[in-house]
N, C-alpha and C positions, 0 to 999 in steps of 0.2 A: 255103601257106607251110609248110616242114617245118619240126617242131619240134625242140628240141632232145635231143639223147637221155637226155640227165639229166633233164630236165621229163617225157619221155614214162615212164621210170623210176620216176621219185616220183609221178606222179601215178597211177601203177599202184598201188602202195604205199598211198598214203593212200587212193586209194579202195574197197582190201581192209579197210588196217586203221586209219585214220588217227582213228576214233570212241575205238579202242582207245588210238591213243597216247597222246590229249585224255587221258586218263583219271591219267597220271603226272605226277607231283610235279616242278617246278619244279628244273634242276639243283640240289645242294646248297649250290653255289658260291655259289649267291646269297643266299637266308637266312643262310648263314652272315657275310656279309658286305655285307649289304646295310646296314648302321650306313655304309659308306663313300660312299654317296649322298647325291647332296644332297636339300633335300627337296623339289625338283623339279624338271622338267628335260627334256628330247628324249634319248630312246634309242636308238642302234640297234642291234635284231635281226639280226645276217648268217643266211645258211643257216635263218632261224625253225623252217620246218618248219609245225606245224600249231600253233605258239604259245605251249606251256605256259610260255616264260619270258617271253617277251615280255606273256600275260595276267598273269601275275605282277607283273609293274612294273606294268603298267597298273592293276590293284588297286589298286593303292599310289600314283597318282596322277599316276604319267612319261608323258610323251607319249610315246607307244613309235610307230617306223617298223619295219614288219617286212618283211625282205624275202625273198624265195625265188625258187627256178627252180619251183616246182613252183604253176600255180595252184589245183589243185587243196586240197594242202594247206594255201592261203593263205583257200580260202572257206571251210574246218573253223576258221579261225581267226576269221573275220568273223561265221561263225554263234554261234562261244561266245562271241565279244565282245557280239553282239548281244544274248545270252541274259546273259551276266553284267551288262549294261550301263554297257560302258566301251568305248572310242576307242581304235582300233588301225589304224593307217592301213599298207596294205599295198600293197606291188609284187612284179609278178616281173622279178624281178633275176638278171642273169647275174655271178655275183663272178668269175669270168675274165677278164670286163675290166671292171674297178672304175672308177668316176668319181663320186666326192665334193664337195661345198662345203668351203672350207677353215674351218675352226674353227665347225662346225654343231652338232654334240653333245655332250651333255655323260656319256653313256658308249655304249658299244659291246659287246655279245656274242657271243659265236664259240664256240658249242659244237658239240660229234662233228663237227667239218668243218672240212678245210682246203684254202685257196685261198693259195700264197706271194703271188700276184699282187698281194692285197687287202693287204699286211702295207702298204706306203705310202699304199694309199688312204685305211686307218684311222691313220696317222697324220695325214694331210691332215686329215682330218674332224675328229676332237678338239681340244675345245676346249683352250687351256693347262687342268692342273687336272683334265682330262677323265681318268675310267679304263677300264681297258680289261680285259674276264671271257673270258679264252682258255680253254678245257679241250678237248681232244683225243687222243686216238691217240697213240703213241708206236710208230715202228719196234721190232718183233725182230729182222730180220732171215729168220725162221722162215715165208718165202712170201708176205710181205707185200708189196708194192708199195710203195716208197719213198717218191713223188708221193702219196700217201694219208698219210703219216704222220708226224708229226716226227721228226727228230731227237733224241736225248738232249743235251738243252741248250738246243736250238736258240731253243725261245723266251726264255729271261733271254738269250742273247747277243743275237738281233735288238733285243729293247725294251732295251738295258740301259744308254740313256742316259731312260728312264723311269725313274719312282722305280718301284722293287718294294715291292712292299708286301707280294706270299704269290708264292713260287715251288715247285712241288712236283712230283716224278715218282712217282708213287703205280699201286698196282694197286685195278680194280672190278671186282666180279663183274656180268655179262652177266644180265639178267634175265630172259630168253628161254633162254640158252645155260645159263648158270652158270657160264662159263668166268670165269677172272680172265683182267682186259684191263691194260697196261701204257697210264697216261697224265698226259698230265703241266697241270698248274692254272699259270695267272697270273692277277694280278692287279696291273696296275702303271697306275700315274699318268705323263700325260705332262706334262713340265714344261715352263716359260717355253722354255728352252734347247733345248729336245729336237731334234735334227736330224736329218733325215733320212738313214738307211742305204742304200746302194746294194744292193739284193739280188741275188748273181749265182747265178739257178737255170737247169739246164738247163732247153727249152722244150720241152715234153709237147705231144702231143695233149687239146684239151679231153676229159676225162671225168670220169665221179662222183670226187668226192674224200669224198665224205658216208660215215662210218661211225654206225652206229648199233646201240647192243646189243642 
């Protein structure tokens, strides 16, 4: 069975440096705003990676699903679960084609990675009440690949019958590069009401959409 080329990608990746990654702090998005959880609850991790946020909740008590194309960086995440001693239940997941329970979790994260396809799966999934930690890439224009990146906006106008709660297009510096990256933070509440948006994107060939500094 041939694999996928994003899986064979990452699992390159993590099996260079993926002990490396383990070793970085939890996006900031979330300490900083982790008072907006409840105090317990089902998560889910898109694009996980090798876990550092998803161990993070877990600490803290969530039942965290993580998922990823990459299995390899999903066993770097079983071993430090296993080694921290906390429950991380993991798949590998293709977010290209998303298929959710409807009203399953009670939040959802999506960091360095975007998939438009997932934007209504993750509405499907949350629960009323549910919120939802976007942080991503933001187009220049400057050689970038479009399909890799948002838009300027783009996320408050998709969620913005969500409550917002932190909408932000900020720059970080690359910790590898030290370049500053342009990218932009949510964090919104989906409500009773919340209806689903029709998203009309062109249709890409599957490939990596995962940035990572």
């Amino acid at each position: 069975m041939t694999q996928h080329p994003d899986a064979v990608r990452w699992n390159g990746r993590y099996q260079n440096n993926g002990h490396y990654r383990q070793q970085g702090s939890a996006s900031q998005l979330l300490p900083d705003f982790a008072h907006l959880l409840p105090k317990s609850g089902v998560v889910l991790d898109a694009a996980a990676g090798v876990g550092v946020n998803a161990l993070y909740l877990a600490q803290r008590g969530f039942s965290v699903i993580a998922l990823d194309i990459s299995e390899v960086g999903l066993q770097l995440l079983r071993q430090k679960a296993n080694a921290l001693k906390v429950a991380v239940e993991t798949a590998v997941f293709d977010l290209t084609k998303p298929t959710f329970p409807a009203n399953c979790v009670d939040a959802i994260l999506n960091f360095r990675f975007l998939e438009r396809a997932a934007f209504p799966a993750y509405r499907q999934a949350l629960r009323p009440g549910g919120l939802l930690f976007f942080e991503t890439f933001v187009h220049t224009g400057a050689g970038s690949t479009p399909s890799y990146f948002l838009e300027s906006g783009e996320l408050h106008r998709v969620f913005a019958d969500f409550k917002i709660i932190h909408s932000v297009e900020t720059a970080v510096r690359g910790h590898r590069s030290g370049n500053m990256r342009p990218i932009a933070q949510l964090i919104a509440r989906k409500q009773k009401n919340s209806h689903r948006l029709v998203l009309s994107a062109a249709k890409v060939e599957p490939r990596d959409k995962r940035e990572k500094l």
